[in-house]
C-alpha positions as CSV (number, residue, x, y, z in Angstrom):
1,X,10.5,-78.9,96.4
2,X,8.5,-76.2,97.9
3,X,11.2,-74.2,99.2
4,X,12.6,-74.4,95.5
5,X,9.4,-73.4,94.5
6,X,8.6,-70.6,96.7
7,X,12.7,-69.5,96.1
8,X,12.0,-69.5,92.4
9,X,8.5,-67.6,92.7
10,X,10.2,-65.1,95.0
11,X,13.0,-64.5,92.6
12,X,10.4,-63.9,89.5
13,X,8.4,-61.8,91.2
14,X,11.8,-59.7,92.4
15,X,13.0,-59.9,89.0
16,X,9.2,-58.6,87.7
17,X,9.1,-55.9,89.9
18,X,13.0,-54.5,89.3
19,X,11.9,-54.4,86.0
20,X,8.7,-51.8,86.8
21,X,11.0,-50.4,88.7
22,X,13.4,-49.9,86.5
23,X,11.8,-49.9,83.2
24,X,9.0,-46.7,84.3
25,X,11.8,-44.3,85.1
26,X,13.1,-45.2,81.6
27,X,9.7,-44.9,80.1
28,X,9.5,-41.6,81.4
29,X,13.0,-40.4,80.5
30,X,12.9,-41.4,76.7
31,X,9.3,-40.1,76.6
32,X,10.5,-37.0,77.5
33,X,13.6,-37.4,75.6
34,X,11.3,-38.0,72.3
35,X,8.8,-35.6,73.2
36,X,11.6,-33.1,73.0
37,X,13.4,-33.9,70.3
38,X,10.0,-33.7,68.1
39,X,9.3,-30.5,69.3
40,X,12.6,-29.7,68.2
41,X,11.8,-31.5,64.8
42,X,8.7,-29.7,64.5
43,X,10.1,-26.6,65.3
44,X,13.0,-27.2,62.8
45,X,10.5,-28.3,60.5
46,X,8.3,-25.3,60.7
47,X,10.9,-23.1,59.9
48,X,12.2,-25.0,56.8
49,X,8.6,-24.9,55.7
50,X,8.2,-21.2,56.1
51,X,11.9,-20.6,54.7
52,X,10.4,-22.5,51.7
53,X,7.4,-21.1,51.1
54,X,8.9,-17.9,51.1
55,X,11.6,-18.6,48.5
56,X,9.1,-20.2,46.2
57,X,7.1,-16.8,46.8
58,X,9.6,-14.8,45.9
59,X,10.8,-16.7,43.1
60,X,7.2,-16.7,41.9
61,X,7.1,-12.7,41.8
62,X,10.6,-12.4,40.3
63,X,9.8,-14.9,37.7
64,X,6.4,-13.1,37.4
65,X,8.2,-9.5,37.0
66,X,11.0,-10.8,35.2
67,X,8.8,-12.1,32.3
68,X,6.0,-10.1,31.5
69,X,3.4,-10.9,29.0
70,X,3.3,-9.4,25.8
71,X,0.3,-7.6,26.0
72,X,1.6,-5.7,29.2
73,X,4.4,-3.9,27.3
74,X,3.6,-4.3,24.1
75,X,1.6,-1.0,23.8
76,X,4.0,0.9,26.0
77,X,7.4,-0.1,24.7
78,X,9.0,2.1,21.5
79,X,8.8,-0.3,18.3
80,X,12.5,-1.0,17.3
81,X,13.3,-2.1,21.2
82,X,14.2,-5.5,22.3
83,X,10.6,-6.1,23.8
84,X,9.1,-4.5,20.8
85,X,11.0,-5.5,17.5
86,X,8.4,-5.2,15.3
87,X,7.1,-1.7,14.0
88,X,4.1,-0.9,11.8
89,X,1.8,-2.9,9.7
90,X,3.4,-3.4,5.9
91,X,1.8,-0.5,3.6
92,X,1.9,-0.7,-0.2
93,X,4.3,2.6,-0.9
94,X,2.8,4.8,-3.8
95,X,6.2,7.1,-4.5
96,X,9.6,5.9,-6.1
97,X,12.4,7.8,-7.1
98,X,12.9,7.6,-10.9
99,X,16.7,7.1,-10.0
100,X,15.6,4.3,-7.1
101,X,15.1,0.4,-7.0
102,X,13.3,-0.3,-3.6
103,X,14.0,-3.8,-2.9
104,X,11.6,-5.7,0.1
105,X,12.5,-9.2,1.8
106,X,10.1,-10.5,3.7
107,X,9.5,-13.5,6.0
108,X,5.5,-14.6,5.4
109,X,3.7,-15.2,8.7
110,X,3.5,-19.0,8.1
111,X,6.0,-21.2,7.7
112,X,8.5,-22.3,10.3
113,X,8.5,-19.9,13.1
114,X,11.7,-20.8,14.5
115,X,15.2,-18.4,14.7
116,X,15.9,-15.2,12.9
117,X,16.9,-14.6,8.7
118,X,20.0,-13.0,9.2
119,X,20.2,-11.2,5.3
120,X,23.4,-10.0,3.7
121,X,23.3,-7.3,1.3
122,X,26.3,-6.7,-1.1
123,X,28.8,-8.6,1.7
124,X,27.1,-6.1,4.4
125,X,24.7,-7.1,7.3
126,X,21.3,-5.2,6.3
127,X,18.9,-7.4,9.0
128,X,17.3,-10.6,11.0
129,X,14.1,-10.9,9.7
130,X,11.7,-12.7,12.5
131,X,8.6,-14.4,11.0
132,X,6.2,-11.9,10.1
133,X,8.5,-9.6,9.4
134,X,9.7,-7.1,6.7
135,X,12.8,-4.6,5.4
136,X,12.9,-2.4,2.2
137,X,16.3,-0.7,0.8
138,X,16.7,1.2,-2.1
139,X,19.6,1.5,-4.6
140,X,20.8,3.2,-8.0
141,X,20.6,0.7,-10.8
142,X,23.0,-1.8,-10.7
143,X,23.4,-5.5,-9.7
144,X,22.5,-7.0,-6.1
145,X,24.0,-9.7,-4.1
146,X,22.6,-11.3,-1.3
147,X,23.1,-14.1,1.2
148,X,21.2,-15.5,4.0
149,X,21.4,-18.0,6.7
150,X,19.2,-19.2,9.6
151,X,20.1,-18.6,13.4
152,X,18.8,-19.9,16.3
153,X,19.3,-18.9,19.7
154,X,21.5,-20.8,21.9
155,X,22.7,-22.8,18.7
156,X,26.4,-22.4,17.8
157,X,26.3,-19.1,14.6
158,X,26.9,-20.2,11.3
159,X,29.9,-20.2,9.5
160,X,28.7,-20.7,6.2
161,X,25.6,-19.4,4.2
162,X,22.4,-21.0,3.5
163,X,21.3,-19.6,0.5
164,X,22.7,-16.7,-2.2
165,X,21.2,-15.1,-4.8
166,X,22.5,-12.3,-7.4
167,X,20.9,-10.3,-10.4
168,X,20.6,-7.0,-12.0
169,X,18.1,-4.4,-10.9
170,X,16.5,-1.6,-13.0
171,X,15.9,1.8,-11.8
172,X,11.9,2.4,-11.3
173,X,11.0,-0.4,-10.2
174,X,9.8,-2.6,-7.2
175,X,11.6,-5.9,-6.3
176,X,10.4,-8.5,-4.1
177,X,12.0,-11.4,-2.3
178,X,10.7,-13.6,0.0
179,X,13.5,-14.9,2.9
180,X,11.9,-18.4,4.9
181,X,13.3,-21.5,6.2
182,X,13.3,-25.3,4.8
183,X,13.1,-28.3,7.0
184,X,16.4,-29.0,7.8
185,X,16.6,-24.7,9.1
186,X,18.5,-23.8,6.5
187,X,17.4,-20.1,4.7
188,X,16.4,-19.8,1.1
189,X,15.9,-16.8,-0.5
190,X,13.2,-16.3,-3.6
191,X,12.1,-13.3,-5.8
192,X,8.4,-13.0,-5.8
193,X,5.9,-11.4,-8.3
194,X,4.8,-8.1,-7.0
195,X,0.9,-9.6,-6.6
196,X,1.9,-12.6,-4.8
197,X,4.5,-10.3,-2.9
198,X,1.7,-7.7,-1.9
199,X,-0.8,-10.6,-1.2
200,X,2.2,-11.9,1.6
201,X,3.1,-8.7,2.6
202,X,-0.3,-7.9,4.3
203,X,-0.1,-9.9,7.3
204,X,3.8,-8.5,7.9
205,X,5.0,-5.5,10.3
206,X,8.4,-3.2,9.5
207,X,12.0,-5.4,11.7
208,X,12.9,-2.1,13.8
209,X,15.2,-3.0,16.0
210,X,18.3,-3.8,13.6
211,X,20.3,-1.3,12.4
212,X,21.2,-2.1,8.6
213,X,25.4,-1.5,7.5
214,X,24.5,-1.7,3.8
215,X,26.7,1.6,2.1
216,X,25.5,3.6,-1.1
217,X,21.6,3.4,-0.5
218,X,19.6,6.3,-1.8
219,X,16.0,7.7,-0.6
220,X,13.6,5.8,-2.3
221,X,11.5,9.1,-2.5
222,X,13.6,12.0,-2.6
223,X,12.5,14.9,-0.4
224,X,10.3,17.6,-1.3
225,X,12.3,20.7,-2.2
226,X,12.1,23.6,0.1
227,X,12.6,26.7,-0.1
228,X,16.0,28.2,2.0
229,X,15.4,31.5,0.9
230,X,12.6,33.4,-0.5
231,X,11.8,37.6,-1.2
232,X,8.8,39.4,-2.8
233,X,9.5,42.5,-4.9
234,X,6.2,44.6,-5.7
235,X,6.4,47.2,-8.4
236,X,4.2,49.8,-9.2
237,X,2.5,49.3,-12.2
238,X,1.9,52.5,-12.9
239,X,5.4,53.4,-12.9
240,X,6.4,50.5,-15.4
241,X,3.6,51.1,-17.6
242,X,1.0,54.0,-18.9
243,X,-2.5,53.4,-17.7
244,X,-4.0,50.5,-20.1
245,X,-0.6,49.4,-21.5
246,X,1.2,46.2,-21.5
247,X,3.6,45.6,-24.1
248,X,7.4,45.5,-23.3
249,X,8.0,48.8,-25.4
250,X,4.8,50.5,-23.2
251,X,7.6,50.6,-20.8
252,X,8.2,54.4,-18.8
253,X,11.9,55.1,-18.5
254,X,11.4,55.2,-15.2
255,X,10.3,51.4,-15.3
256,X,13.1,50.8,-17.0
257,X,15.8,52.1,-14.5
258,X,14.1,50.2,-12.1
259,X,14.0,47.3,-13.8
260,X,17.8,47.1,-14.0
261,X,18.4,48.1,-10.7
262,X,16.7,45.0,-10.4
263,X,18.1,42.9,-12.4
264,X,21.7,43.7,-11.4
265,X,20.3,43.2,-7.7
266,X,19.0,40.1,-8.4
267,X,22.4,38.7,-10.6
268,X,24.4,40.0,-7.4
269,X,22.5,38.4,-4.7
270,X,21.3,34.9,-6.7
271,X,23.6,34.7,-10.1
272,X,22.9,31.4,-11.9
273,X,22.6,29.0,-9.0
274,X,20.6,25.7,-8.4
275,X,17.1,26.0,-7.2
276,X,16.3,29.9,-8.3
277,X,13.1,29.9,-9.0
278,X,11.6,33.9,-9.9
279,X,8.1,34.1,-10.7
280,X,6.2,37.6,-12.3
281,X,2.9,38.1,-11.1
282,X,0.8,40.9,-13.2
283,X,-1.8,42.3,-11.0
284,X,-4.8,45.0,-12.5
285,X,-7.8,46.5,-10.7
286,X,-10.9,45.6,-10.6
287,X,-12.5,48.3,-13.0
288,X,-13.7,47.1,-16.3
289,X,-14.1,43.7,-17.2
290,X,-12.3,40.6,-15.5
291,X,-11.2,38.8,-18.7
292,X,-9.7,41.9,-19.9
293,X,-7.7,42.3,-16.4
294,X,-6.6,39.1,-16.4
295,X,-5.4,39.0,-19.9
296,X,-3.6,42.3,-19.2
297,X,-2.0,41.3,-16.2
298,X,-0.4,38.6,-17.5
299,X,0.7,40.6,-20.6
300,X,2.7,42.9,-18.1
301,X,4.1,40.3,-16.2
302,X,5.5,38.5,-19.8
303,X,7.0,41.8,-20.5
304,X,8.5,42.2,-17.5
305,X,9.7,38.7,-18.1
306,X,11.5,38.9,-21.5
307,X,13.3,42.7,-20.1
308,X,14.6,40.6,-17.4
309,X,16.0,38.3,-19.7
310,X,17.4,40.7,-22.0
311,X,19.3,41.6,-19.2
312,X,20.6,38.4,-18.4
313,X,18.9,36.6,-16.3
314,X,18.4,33.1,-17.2
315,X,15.2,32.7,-18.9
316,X,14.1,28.9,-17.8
317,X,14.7,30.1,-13.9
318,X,11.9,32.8,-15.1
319,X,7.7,32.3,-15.3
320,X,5.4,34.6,-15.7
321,X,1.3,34.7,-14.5
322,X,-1.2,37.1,-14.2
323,X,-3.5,36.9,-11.3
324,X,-6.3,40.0,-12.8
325,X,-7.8,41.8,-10.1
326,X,-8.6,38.7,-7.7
327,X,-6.0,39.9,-5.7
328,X,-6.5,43.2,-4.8
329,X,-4.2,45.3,-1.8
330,X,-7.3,47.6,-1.4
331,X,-11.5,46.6,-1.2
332,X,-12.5,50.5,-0.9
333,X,-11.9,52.1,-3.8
334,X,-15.5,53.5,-5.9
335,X,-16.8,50.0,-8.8
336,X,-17.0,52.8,-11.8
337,X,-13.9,54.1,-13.7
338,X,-14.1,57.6,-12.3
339,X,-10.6,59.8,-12.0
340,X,-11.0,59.1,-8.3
341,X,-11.8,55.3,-8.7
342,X,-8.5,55.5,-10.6
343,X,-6.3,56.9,-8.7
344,X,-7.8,54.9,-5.8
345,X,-6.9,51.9,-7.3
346,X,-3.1,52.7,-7.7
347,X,-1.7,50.2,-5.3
348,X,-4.0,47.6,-7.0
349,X,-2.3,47.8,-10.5
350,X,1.5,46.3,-9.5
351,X,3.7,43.7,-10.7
352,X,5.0,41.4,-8.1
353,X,8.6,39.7,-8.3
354,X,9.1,36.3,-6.1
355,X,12.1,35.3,-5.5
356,X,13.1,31.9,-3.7
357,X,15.9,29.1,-3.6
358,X,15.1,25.8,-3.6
359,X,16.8,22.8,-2.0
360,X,16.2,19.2,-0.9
């Protein structure tokens, strides 16, 4: 029994020391082993981190360059761009063509503030109102149709229209409609009074970056004429009239041949065509008394006037003025009426023709 006992102690105590044996070695090796293979995790790790962190970086600084605030371009971008739609605050116009009905849609700035207004004008595009936003057009009298619909981005376009609308409009005047959305996004279109209009209008800028297709528009202020061409003729007085004189018989022969020179000059040159405008301007010196000048400056200049039309020239292309002595050629000349004084005076006593062609 003890032999059994001792052979059974002997083989547990073999068996528990091959196991230190054996299982140490082990230990060590799959220490090592794991030891390893977190390094390499770690490492691994590490680098997926940093590869991370650096694509969220630079996706944070695209995304930060690629959408800019509005207030950082705003100011710098030109109104009528894609950044900056919108251009200058609504102002009430003052001028209209007597020929011109300005028509105005607007979008108030409440409401819905979803999509665009996309506005037909006589079966042409004309613009995409935003919210807050308004166009003006002008026509000859006539009759206006329009149509509207609602678009939203990324939603399939329209097919159909939301809303039409069509009625006569009268030359002179101001029309008003106002373009917003109901609930179910669909545009309606509704004249306005011009004080509610005006009252909505305020708190609107100009739609800039739309280019409108609409055909037969006029200015809704014509532009100011100008003039292409323009000459100043000076005549002595003294040579057209006897000192004192005025009346179209006081004429010298000599003022008379000069006068159709210059009449056949000015037929040549100008004829009868749009825009002539000729004004006579009677100047006198500045001895005696300035009522008297003026009156006979402007007697000279109405006789010069009616030879011209005898002539030919058309009368209602013709004024007449006379400016006295308040615009003299020379300052130096003696204040009393002496010989001298007179004959200093000379280039002061004259009769001025302007000639100029006007066109818009």
């Amino acid at each position: 029994m003890e032999t059994v006992t001792k052979r059974l102690t002997n083989q547990k105590s073999k068996a528990k020391y091959s196991f230190f044996l054996i299982s140490k070695p082990r230990r060590v090796l799959m220490n090592s082993i794991s030891a390893r293979l977190f390094a390499k995790f770690s490492a691994t790790t590490a680098m997926a981190l940093i590869a991370l962190l650096g694509v969220a970086a630079t996706y944070s600084v695209h995304a930060q360059q690629a959408v800019p605030q509005a207030s950082e371009y705003a100011d710098g971008e030109t109104a009528g761009s894609v950044t900056e739609p919108l251009g200058e605050a609504y102002a009430q116009p003052n001028k209209l063509s007597p020929n011109a009905v300005r028509v105005t849609f607007y979008r108030p700035a409440h409401g819905y503030p979803t999509g665009v207004a996309s506005l037909q004008v006589n079966d042409h595009y004309h613009v995409s109102l935003q919210f807050g936003s308004y166009s003006e057009i002008c026509f000859p009298a006539g009759r206006i149709n329009l149509a509207a619909r609602m678009v939203q981005t990324g939603a399939p376009l329209k097919n159909y229209k939301d809303a039409t609308a069509a009625l006569p409009i009268k030359a002179g005047t101001n029309v008003y409609f106002r373009l917003n959305e109901n609930g179910d996004n669909r545009a309606t279109i509704t004249p306005v009074a011009a004080d509610v209009a005006l009252s909505e209008l305020k708190n609107t800028r100009r739609q800039a970056h739309t280019v409108s297709r609409v055909p037969n528009t006029i200015d809704c202020v014509p532009p100011e004429p100008r003039a292409v061409k323009k000459e100043n003729i000076t005549l002595g007085a003294d040579a057209l009239f006897a000192f004192g004189k005025s009346d179209i018989k006081d004429i010298s022969t000599q003022g008379r041949a000069s006068l159709d020179e210059l009449v056949a000059r000015l037929q040549k040159d100008y004829g009868n065509q749009e825009g002539l405008q000729i004004q006579i301007t009677g100047h006198a010196d500045p001895l005696g008394n300035p009522a008297s000048n003026k009156r006979l400056s402007k007697t000279r200049a109405e006789a010069i006037r009616t030879y011209m039309v005898n002539g030919g020239m058309n009368a209602k292309n013709i004024t007449a003025v006379g400016a006295g002595s308040e615009q003299p050629v020379i300052t130096t000349c003696a204040k009393t009426a002496t010989p001298e004084a007179i004959e200093c005076n000379k280039p002061n006593r004259r009769v001025v023709v302007g000639v100029q062609v006007m066109a818009r």
